[in-house]
TIGU-518104 format. One record per residue (C-alpha): residue number from 1; y, z, x. Coordinates in nm, 2 decimals. Each point is the difference from the previous one (the first is absolute). Layout:
<r n="NUM" north="Y" up="Z" east="X"/>
...
This chain:
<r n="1" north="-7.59" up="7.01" east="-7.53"/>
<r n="2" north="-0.26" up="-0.17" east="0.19"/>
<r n="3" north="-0.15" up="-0.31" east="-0.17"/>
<r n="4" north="-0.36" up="0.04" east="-0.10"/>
<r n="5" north="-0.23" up="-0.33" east="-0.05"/>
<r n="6" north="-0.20" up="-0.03" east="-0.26"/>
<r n="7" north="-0.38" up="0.01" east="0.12"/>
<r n="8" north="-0.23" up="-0.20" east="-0.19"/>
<r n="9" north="-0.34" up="0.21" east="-0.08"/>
<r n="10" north="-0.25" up="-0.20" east="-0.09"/>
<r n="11" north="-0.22" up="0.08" east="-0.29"/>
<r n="12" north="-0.33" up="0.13" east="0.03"/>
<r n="13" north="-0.28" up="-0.25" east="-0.06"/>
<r n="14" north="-0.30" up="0.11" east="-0.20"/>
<r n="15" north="-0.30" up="-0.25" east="0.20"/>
<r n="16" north="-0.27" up="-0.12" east="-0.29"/>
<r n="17" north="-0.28" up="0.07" east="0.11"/>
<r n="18" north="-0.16" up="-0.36" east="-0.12"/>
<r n="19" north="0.15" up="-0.11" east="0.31"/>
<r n="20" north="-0.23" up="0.19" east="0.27"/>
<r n="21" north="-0.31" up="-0.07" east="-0.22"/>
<r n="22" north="-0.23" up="-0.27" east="0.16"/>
<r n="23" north="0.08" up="-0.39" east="-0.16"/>
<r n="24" north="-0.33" up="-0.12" east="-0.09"/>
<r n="25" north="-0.22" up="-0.27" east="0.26"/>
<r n="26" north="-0.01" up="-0.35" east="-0.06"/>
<r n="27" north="-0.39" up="0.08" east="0.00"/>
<r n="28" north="0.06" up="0.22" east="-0.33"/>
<r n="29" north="0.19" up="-0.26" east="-0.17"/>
<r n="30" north="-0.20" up="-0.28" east="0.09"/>
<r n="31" north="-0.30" up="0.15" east="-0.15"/>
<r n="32" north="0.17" up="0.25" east="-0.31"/>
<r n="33" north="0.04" up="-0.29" east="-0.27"/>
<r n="34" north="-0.40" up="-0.07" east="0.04"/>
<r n="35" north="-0.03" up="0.35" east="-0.04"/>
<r n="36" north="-0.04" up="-0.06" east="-0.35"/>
<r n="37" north="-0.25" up="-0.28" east="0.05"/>
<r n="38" north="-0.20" up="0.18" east="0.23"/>
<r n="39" north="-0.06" up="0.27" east="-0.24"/>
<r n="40" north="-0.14" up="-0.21" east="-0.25"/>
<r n="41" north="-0.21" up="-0.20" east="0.26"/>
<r n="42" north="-0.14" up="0.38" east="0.00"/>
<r n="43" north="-0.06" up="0.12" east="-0.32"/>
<r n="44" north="-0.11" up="-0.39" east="-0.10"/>
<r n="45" north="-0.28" up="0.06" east="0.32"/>
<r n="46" north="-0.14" up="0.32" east="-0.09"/>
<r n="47" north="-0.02" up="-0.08" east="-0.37"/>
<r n="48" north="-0.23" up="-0.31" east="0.13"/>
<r n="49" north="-0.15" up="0.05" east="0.29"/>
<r n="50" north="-0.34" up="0.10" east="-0.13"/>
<r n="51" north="0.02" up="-0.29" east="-0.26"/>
<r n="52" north="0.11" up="-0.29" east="0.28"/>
<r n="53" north="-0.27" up="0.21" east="0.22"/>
<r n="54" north="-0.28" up="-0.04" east="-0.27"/>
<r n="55" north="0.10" up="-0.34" east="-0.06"/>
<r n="56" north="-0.05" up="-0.13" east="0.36"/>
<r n="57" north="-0.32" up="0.15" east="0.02"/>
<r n="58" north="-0.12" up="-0.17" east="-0.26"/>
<r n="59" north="0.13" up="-0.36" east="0.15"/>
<r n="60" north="-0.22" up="0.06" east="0.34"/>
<r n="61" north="-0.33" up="0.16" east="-0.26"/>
<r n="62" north="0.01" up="-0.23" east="-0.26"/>
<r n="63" north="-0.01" up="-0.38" east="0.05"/>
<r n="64" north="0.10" up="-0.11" east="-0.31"/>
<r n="65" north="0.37" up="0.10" east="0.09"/>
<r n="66" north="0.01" up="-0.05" east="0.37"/>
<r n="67" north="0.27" up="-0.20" east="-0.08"/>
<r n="68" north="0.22" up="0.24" east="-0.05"/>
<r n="69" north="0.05" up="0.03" east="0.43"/>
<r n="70" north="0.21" up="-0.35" east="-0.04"/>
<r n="71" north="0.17" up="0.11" east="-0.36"/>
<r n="72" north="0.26" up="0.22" east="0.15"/>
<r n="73" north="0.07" up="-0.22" east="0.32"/>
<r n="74" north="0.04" up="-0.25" east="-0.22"/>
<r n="75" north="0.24" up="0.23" east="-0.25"/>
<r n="76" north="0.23" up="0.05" east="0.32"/>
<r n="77" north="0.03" up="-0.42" east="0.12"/>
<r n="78" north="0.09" up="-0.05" east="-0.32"/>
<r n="79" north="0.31" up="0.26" east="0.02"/>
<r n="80" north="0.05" up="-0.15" east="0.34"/>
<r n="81" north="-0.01" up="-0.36" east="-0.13"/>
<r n="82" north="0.28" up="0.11" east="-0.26"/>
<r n="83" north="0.19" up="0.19" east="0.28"/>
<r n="84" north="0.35" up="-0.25" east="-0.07"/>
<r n="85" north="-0.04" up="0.04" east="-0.36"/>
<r n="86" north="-0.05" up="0.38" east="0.02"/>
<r n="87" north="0.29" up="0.04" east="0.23"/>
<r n="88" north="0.26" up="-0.23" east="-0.22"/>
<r n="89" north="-0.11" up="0.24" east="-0.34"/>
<r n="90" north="0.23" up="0.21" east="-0.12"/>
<r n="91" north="-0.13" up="0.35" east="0.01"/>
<r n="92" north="0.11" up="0.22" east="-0.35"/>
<r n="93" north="-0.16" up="0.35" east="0.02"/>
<r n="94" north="-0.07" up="0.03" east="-0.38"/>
<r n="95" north="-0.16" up="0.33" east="-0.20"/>
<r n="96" north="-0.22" up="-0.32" east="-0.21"/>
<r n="97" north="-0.26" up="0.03" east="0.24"/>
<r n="98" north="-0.06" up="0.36" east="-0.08"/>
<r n="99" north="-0.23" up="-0.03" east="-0.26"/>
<r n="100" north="-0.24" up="-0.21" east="0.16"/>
<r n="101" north="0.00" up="0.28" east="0.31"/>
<r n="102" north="-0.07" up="0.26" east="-0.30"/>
<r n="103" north="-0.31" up="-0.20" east="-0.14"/>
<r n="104" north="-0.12" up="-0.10" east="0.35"/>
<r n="105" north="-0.05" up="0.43" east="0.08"/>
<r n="106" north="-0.10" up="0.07" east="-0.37"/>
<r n="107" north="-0.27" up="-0.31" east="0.07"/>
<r n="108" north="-0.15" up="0.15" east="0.39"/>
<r n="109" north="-0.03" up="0.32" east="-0.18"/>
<r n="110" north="-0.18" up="-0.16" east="-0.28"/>
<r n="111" north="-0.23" up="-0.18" east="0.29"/>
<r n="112" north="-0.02" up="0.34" east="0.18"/>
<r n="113" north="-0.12" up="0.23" east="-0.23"/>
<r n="114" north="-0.16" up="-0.24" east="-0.24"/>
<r n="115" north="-0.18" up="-0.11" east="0.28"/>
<r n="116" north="0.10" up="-0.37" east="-0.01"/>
<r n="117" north="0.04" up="-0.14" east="0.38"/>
<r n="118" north="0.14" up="-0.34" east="-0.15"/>
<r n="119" north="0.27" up="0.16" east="-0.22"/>
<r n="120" north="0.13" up="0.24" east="0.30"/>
<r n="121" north="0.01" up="-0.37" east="0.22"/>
<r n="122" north="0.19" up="-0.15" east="-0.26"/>
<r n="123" north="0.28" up="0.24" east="-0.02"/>
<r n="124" north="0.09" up="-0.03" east="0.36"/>
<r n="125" north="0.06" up="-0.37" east="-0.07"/>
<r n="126" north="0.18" up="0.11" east="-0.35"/>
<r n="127" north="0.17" up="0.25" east="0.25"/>
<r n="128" north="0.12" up="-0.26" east="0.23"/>
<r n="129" north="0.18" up="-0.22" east="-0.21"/>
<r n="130" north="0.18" up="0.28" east="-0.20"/>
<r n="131" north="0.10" up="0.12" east="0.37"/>
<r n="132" north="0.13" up="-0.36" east="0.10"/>
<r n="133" north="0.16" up="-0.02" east="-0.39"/>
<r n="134" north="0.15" up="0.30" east="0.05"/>
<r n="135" north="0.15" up="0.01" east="0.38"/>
<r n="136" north="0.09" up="-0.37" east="-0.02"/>
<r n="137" north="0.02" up="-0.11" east="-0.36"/>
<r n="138" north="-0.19" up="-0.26" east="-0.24"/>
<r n="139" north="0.16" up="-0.29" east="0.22"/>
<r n="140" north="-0.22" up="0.14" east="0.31"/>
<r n="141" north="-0.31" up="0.05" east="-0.20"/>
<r n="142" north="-0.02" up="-0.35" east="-0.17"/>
<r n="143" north="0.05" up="-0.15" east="0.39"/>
<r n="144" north="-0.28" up="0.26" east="0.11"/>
<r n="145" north="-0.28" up="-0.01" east="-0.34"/>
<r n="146" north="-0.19" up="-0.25" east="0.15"/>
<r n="147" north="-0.10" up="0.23" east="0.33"/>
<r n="148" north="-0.03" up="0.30" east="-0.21"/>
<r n="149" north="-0.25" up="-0.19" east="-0.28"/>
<r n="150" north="-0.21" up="-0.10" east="0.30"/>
<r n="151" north="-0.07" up="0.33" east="0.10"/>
<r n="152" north="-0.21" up="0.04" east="-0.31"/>
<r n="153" north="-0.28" up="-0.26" east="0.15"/>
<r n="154" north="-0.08" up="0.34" east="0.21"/>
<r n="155" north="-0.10" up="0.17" east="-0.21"/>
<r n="156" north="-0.34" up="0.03" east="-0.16"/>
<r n="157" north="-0.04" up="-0.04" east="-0.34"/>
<r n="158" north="-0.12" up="0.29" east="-0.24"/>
<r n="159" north="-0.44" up="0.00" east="0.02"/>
<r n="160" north="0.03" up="-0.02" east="-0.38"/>
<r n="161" north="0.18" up="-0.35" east="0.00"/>
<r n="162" north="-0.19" up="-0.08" east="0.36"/>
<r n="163" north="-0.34" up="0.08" east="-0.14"/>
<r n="164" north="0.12" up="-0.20" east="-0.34"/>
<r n="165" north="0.06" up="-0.31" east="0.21"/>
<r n="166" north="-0.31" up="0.03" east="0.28"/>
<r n="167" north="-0.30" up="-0.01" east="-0.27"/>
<r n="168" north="0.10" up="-0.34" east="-0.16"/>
<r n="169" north="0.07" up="-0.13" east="0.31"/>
<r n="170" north="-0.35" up="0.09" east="0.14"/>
<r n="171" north="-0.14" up="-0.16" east="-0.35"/>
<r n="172" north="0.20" up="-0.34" east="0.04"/>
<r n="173" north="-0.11" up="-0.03" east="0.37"/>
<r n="174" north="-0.29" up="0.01" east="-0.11"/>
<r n="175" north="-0.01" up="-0.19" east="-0.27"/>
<r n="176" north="0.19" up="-0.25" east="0.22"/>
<r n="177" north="-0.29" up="0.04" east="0.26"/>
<r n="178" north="-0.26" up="-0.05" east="-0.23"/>
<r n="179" north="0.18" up="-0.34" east="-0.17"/>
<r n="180" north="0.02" up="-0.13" east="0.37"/>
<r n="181" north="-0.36" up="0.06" east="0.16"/>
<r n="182" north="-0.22" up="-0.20" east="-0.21"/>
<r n="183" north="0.18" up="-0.28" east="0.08"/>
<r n="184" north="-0.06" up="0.03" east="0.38"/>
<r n="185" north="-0.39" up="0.06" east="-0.12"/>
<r n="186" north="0.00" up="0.37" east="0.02"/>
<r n="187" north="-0.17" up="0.14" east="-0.33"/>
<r n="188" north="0.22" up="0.31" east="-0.12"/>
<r n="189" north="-0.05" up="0.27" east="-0.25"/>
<r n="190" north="0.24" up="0.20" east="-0.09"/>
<r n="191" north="0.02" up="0.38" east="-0.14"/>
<r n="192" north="0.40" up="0.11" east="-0.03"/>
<r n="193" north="0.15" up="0.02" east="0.37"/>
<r n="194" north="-0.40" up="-0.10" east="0.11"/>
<r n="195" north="-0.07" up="-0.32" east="0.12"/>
<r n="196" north="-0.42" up="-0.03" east="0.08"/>
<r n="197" north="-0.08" up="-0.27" east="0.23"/>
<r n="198" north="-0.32" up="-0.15" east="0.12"/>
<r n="199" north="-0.01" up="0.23" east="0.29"/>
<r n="200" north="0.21" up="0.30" east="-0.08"/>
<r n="201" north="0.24" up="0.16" east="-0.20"/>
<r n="202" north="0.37" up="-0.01" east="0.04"/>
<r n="203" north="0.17" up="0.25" east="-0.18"/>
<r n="204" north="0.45" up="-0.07" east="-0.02"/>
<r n="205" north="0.10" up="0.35" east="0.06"/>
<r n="206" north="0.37" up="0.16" east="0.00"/>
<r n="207" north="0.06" up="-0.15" east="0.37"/>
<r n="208" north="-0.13" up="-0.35" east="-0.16"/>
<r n="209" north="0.20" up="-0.03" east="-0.27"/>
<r n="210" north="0.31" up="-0.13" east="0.20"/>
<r n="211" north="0.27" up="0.27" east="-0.08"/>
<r n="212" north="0.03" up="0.04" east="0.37"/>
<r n="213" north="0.12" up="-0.40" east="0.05"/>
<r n="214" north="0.19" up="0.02" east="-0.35"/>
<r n="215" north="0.24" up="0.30" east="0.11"/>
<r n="216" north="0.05" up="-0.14" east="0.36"/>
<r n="217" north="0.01" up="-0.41" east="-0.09"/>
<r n="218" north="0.27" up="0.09" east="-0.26"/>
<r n="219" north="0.18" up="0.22" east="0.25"/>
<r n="220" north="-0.05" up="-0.29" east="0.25"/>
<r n="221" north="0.17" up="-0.24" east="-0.29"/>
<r n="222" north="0.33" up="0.18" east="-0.02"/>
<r n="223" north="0.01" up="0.05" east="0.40"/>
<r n="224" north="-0.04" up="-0.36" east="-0.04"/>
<r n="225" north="0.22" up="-0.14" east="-0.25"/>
<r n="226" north="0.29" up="0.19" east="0.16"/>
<r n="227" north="-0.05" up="-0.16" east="0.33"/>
<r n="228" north="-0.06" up="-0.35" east="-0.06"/>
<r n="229" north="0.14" up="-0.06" east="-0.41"/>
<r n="230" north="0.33" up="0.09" east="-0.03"/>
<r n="231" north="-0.02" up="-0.10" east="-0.45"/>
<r n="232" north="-0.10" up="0.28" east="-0.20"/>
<r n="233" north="-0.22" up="-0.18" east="-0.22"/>
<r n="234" north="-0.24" up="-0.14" east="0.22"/>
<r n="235" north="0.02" up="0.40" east="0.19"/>
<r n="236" north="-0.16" up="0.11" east="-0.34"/>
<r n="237" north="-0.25" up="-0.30" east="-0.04"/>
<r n="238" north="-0.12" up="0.04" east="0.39"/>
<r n="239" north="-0.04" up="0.40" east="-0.12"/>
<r n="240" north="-0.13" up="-0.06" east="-0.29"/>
<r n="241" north="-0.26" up="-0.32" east="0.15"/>
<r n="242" north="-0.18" up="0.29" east="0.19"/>
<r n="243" north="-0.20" up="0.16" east="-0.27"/>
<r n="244" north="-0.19" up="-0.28" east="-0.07"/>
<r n="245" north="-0.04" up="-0.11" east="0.37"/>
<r n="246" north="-0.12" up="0.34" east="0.07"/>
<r n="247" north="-0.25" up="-0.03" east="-0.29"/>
<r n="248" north="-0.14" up="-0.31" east="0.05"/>
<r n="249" north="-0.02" up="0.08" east="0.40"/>
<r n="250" north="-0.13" up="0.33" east="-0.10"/>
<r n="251" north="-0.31" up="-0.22" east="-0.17"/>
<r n="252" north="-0.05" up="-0.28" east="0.28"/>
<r n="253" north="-0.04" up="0.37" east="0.24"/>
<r n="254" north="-0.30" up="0.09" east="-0.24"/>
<r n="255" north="-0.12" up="-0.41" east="-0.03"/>
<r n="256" north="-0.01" up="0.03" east="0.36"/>
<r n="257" north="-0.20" up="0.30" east="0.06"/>
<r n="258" north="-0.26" up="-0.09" east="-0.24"/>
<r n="259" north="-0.01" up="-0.35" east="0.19"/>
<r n="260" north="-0.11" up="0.19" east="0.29"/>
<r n="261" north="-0.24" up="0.23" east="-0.16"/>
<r n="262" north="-0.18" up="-0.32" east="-0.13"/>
<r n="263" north="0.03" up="-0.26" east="0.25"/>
<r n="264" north="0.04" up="0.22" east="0.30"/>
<r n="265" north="-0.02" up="0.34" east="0.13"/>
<r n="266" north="0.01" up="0.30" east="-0.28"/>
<r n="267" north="0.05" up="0.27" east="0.25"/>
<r n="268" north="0.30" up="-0.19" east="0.18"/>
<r n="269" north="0.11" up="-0.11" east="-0.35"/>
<r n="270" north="0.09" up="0.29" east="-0.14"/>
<r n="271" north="0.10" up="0.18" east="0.35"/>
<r n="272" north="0.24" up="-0.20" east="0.27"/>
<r n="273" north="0.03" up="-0.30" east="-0.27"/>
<r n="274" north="0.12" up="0.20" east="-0.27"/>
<r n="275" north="0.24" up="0.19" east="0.19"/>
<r n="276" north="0.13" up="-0.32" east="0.17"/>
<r n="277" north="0.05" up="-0.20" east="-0.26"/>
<r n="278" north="0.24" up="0.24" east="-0.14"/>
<r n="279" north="0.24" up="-0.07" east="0.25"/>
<r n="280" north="-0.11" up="-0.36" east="-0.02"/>
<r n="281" north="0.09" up="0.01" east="-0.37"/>
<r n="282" north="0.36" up="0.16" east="0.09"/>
<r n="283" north="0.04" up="-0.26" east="0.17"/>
<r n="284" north="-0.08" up="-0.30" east="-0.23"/>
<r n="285" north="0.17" up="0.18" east="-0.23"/>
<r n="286" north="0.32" up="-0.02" east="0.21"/>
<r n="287" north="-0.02" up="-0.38" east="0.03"/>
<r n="288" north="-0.05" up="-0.02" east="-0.37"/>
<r n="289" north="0.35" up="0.17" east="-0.03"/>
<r n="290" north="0.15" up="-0.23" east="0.25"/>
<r n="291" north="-0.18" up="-0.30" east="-0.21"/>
<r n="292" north="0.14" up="0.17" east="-0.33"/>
<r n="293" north="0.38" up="-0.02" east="0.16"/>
<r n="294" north="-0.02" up="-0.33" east="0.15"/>
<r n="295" north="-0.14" up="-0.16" east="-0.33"/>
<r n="296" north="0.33" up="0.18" east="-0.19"/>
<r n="297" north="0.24" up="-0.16" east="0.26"/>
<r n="298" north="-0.15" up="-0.39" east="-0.01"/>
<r n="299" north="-0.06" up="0.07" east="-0.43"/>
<r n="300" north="0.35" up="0.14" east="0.00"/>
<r n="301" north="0.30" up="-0.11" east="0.25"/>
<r n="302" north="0.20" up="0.25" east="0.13"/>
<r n="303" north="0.35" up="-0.22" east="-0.19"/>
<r n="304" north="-0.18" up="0.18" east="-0.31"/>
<r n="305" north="-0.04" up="0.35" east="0.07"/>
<r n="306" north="0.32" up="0.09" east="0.10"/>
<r n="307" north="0.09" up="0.37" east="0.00"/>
């Protein structure tokens, strides 16, 4: 009987069919864990873009906030100047930071419907920290508050509390004016936000009353305590040492033009004089800042003020 070898069949295989599908590019995975990020870079953009839009308008129309070009320039060096820092922060995605996101959208649609441009700018600042709480936890934000908080010297400040603040500054100026003049010989009368000379009448209107070198010397202050004082104290003097400077510079502006009037030319006066001594005031007012920090460091060594 004939020997007969034992054949080995193999078994059918069953091929999945995962295997023929195309493995994904290193392009798609590269870019798929921002996909996330990019989606609220989105929605974040087209809640906003009318309200950032609005808002940059009104930094090239109105002068009093011109300022607001360097604000957000500024925002980002100071991210970049904190770039180890930021890197060396532990991120903790947290759900804490929620309800700050919820009250920055229930406060733009207070702004956009109540009609309120300043509330719909503060929730994107509300909305940026609860975003940076949120994605990269409390740890992150404290490290980034400071670049955030500046972001509110952008934006304009409600006409209620601006016209609140513009009309007794025009009536100090002037009273100001008016204590100053007769002691260079120049007889004044004054009526409110009227000062009456000799020659003319000066009348210390809106653009007079200094709210334009207020809002950008203070701005100017925190730009430069960051730069050149690194103790937080003296930061907050230097910030708060500009209101008076801008005052009291806001009242030599006004001495000066009614100098001019009297003594010189009243057309020119109240024309290229005016306007240049604005500038000319900005400037004073800058070294007065400088003198204000320079008299804190020889009053006050730096052994003393310690962080």
């Amino acid at each position: 009987m004939p020997d007969i070898q034992s054949a080995t069949i193999p078994a059918p295989t069953i091929e999945n069919e995962n295997e023929h599908a195309p493995a994904p590019s290193r392009a798609t995975e590269s870019w798929l864990p921002w996909l996330p990020y990019i989606i609220l870079a989105l929605v974040v953009t087209a809640l906003y873009y009318q309200v950032i839009g609005k808002l940059v308008m009104d930094w090239y129309d109105n002068p009093d906030f011109s300022h607001g070009f360097l604000v957000a320039p500024f925002a980002v060096f100071l991210l970049w100047d904190k770039r180890k820092v930021l890197r060396d922060t532990p991120i903790q995605q947290t759900w804490s930071g929620i309800w700050l996101l919820i009250a920055a959208i229930f406060v733009l649609f207070m702004g956009v419907y109540g009609a309120e441009l300043f509330l719909s700018r503060l929730s994107f600042v509300m909305l940026l920290a609860g975003i940076v709480w949120t994605l990269c936890g409390r740890a992150m934000l404290r490290e980034m508050r400071f670049a955030i908080l500046v972001l509110l010297l952008a934006i304009p400040i409600p006409a209620v509390i601006f016209n609140q603040i513009t009309f007794p500054l025009q009536l100090l100026a002037s009273r100001m004016a008016s204590a100053i003049l007769p002691i260079f010989g120049v007889p004044v009368l004054r009526d409110g936000n009227i000062i009456q000379l000799p020659s003319m009448q000066l009348e210390v209107a809106e653009a007079c009353s200094g709210i334009r070198s207020l809002m950008s010397l203070f701005a100017v202050a925190i730009f430069y305590g960051y730069f050149l004082e690194r103790n937080t104290w003296r930061r907050v003097v230097l910030a708060l040492a500009s209101i008076p400077i801008a005052v009291f510079a806001n009242a030599a502006r006004i001495v000066g033009t009614g100098l001019c009037v009297q003594y010189w030319n009243p057309d020119k006066a109240v024309g290229f004089f005016h306007e240049f001594s604005g500038w000319l005031m900005f400037i004073v007012s800058l070294c007065c800042l400088y003198f204000v920090h320079t008299l804190m460091r020889l009053k006050i060594p730096s052994s003393r003020n310690a962080k």
